[in-house]
SELO-181392 format. One record per residue: residue in one letter; x, y, z of N, C-alpha, C in turn. Coordinates in pm, whole numbers, plus 50000, padded with zeros to 5 digits. Layout:
BEGIN
AXYZXYZXYZ...
This chain:
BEGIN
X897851450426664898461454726788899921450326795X900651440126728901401432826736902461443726651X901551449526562902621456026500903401466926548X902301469126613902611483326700903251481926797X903461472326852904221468026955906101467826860X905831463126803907041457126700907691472526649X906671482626635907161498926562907571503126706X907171503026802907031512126930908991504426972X908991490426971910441487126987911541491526888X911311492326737912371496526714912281512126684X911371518526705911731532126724912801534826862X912461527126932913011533127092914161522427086X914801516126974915951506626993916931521526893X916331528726797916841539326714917371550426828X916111553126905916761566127028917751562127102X917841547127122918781540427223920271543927196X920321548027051921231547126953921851563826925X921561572526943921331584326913921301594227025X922551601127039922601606527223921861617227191X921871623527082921411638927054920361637326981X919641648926953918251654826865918061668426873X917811673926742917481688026749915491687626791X915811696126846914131697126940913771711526874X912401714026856912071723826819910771727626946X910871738126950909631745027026908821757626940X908061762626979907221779826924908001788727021X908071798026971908481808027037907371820326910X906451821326970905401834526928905071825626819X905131829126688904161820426557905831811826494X906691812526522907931807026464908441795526570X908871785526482909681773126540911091778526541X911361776526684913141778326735913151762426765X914671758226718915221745226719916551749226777X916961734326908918271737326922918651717526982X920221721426963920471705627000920231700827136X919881689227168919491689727309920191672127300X920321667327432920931653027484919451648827508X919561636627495918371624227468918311614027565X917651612727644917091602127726915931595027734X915841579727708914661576527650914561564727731X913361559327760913131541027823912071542127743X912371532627615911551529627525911071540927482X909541544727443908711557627429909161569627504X909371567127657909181579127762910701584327714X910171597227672911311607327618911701617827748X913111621527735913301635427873914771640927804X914571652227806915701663027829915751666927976X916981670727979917441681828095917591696628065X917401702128111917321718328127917321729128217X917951742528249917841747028362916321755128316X915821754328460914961757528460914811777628417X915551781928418915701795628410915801799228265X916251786328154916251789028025915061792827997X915011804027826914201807027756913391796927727X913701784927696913061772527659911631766627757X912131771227881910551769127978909401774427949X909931792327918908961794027895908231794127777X908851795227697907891788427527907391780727541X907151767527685906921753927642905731756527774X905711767127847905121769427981903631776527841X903911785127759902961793527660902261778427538X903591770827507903181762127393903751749527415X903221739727434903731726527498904281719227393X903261721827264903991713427128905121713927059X906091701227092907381698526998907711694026902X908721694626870908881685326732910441686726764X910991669126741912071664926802912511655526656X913531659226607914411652226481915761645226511X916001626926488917081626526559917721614226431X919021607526443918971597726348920331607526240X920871598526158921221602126019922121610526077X923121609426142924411617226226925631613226252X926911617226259928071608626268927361603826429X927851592426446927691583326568926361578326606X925631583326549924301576326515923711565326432X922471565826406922001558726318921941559026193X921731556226080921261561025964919641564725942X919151552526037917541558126008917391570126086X915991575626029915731588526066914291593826129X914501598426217912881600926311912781609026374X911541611926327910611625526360909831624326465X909191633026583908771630626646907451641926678X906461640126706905791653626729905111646926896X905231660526984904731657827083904401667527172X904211664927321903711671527405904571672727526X905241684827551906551685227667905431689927794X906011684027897905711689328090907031690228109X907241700328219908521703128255907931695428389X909271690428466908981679928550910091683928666X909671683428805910811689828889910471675728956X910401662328933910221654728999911281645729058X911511643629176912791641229253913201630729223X912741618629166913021608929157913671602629045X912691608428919913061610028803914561618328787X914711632228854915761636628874917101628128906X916581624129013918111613729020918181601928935X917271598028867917321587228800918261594328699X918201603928596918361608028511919811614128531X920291622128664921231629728669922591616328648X923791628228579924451623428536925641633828578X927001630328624928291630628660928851645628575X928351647028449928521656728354927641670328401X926521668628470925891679528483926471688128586X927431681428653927911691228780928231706028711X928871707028571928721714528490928011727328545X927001723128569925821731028526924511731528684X924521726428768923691719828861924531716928985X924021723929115924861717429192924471699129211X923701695429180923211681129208921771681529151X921381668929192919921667529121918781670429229X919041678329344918391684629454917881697029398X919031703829322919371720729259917921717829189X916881732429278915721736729188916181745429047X916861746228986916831750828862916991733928777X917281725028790917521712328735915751707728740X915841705828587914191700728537914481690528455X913371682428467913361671028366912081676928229X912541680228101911461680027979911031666427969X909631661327977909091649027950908411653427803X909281645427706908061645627587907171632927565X905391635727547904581631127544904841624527398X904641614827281904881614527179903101610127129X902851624027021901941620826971901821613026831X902951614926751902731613126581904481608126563X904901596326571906041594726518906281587126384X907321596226289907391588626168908711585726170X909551576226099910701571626086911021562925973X912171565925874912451558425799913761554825796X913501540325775914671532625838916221534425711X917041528525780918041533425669918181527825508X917041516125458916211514525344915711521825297X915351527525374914171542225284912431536025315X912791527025389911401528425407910461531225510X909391544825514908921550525554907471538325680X907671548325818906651539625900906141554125955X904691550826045904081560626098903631551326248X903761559526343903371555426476902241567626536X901231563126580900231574026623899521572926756X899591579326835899021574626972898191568226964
């Protein structure tokens, strides 16, 4: 258990590290991947997204992701894979926790119903550190 405790910290000390990740979703029998911004407390993974993107609904039909982050200018060198389970989340709290100064962009505020939080569930994470050596994390 100890160990797992010990994998579960430095995986989520790697995301801490790493603003971006390409995320993949299904879209019909094919994986579409695109870059997405990274927000993490430890395990609990979240993107932002408008809710009106194509991306809802692939994930509204197929919940399973696969999220690649690591090995990038301004990143890490280690590298991690992630496979999991997205909910789109309109939850108010989380919303403001998460909203950020940059999204005005895009959102009138973190009130704006098109502003969603992606929660990824993490089922299967592998990562190898910038040694080369390979770990597996499994729910």
């Amino acid at each position: 258990m100890e160990a797992k405790i010990e994998m579960e910290q430095n995986i989520a000390k790697i995301m801490d590290h790493n603003e971006f990740c390409s995320f993949a979703t299904v879209e019909g029998n094919r994986p579409k991947q695109r870059y997405m911004a990274l927000y993490n407390q430890g395990l609990s993974i979240h993107m932002v997204t408008d809710r009106k993107t194509h991306k809802v609904e692939e994930l509204e039909e197929n919940p399973h992701v696969s999220l690649l982050l690591g090995y990038e200018k301004g990143g890490t060198k280690d590298v991690v894979e992630i496979e999991g389970v997205c909910s789109i989340s309109d939850n108010d709290e989380l919303r403001k926790q998460i909203w950020k100064p940059e999204f005005e962009m895009t959102f009138s505020g973190p009130e704006d119903p098109d502003y969603v939080i992606l929660k990824i569930k993490p089922v299967r994470i592998e990562y190898t550190s910038d040694n080369g050596e390979k770990h597996e994390w499994i729910e």
